[in-house]
Every structure is written in C-alpha cells, then in structure tokens.
N, C-alpha and C positions, 0 to 999 in steps of 0.2 A: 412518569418513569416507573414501570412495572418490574418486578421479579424477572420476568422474561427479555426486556429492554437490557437491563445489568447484566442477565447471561449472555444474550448474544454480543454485549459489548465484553467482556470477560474473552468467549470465545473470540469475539475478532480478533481483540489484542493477541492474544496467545501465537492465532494463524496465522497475524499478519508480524511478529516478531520473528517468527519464526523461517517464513518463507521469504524476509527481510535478508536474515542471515542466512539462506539458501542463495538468494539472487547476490546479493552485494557483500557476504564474506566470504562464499565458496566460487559463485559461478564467475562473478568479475574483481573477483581479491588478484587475480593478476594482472588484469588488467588497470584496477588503481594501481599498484605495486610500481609499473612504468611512471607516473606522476606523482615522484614525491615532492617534488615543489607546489604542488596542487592539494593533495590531499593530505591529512592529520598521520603522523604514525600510530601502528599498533597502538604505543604504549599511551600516546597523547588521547587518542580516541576512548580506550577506555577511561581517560578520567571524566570524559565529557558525556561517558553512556550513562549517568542519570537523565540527562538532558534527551537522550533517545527515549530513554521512555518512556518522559513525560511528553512527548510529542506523539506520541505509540497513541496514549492512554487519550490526549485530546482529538487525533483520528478517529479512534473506535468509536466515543462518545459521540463526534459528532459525524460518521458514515454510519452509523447506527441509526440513530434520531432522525436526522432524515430520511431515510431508506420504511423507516414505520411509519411515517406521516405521508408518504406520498404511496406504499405498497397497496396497489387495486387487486379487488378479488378477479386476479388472473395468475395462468398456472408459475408458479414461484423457479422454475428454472430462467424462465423466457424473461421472465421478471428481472429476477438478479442479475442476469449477465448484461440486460440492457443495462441497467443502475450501476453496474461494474463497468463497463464502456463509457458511460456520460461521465464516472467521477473519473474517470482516466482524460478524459479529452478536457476536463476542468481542470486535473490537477499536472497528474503525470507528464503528460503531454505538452504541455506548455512551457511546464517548469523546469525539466529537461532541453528545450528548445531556448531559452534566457539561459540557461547555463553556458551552454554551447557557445550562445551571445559573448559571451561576458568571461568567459572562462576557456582558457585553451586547452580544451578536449579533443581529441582524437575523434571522429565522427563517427568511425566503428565502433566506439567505446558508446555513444548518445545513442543510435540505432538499437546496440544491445539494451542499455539502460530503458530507453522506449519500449521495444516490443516486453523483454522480458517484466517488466513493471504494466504495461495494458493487458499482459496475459495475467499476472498477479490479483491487479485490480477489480477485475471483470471475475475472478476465483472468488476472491475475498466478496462480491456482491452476491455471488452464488449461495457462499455460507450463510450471509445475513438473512437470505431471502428464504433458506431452508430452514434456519431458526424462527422466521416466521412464518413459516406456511401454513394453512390448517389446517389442523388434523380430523381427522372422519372419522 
C-alpha cells in the first residue's frame, strides 16, 4: 500500500461521500421523508453518521485495493466503468433487491435507489481507474 493506493482511497472516500449525499440527502431525501416508520430521522441519523463514515472509509480501502491488483494495461476509462458495473452487480444491486425483500419500500423508491447508485458506482470505478492510469 503506496503513497498513490492512500490517495486514491482519500479521493474515493471524498467522491463517493459526497455523491452519497447528492443521491440519498438531496435526490431521494423526499422520497425517504414518506417512510418514517422505515427510516432513522434527521436528528437520529446524524448521531449515527460516525458510523457512515467508518463504512465510507472501509469501501474506499477495500474498492481501491482491489481495483489495483486486478487493473490490466488497458485503456483506464473502459477499465473503470467495467469495475464500476461488476462492484454494482456485487454490491448495489443485490443489496437493494434483499431490501425490497425484507423492507416495505415502494418499488419506485428501489428502481431509483438502483439505477442512480449503478450510475454512482460505475463513476466512482472511473475515478479509481484515473487515479491509476499511466502516465506517459
């Protein structure tokens, strides 16, 4: 774990806290808003946001680490988006789908939560993959 492994986990966390609270405080903050028997409030939520970002910090660490031990010398766009798609069909994708299961969501609310989090994931592999790319 190099100098450059810790910045692009640095960078990831940052992007992906950030476009966290793009997707899920701005874009579907109304949409939790209709399930308060489902979701935490406001105020309860911030007391658990250490908890977000030690979760933040063990994503970056380990979509990082794996993303440099399997990145082949090919071009790092095509790259990242694939590795951004596959960690979406591992992670996102799934785990949105057991929610659904298990949890009375609204199925427009999981569709959004889906696409706009495989459009996120497939970004954030874009990032990584431009953090490694090589330079000439």
């Amino acid at each position: 774990m190099n100098k450059r492994f810790w910045l692009s986990t640095l960078v990831f966390f940052v992007v992906a806290m950030g476009t966290d609270f793009l997707l899920h405080g701005l874009l579907l903050n109304g949409d939790y808003a209709q399930l308060p028997n489902i979701m935490r409030s406001e105020a309860d939520s911030q007391q658990h946001f250490p908890i977000m970002l030690l979760a933040h910090v063990f994503i970056a660490i380990a979509f990082v680490w794996i993303y440099q031990r399997g990145c082949e010398d090919k071009p790092w766009l095509g790259q990242g988006l694939r590795f951004g798609v596959v960690v979406a069909f591992l992670t996102v994708i799934p785990t949105y789908m057991i929610y659904y299961v298990v949890q009375p969501l609204p199925e427009m609310l999981v569709i959004k939560q889906i696409v706009f989090d495989l459009i996120r994931t497939a970004g954030l592999g874009v990032v990584v993959a431009w953090m490694y790319r090589t330079r000439s």
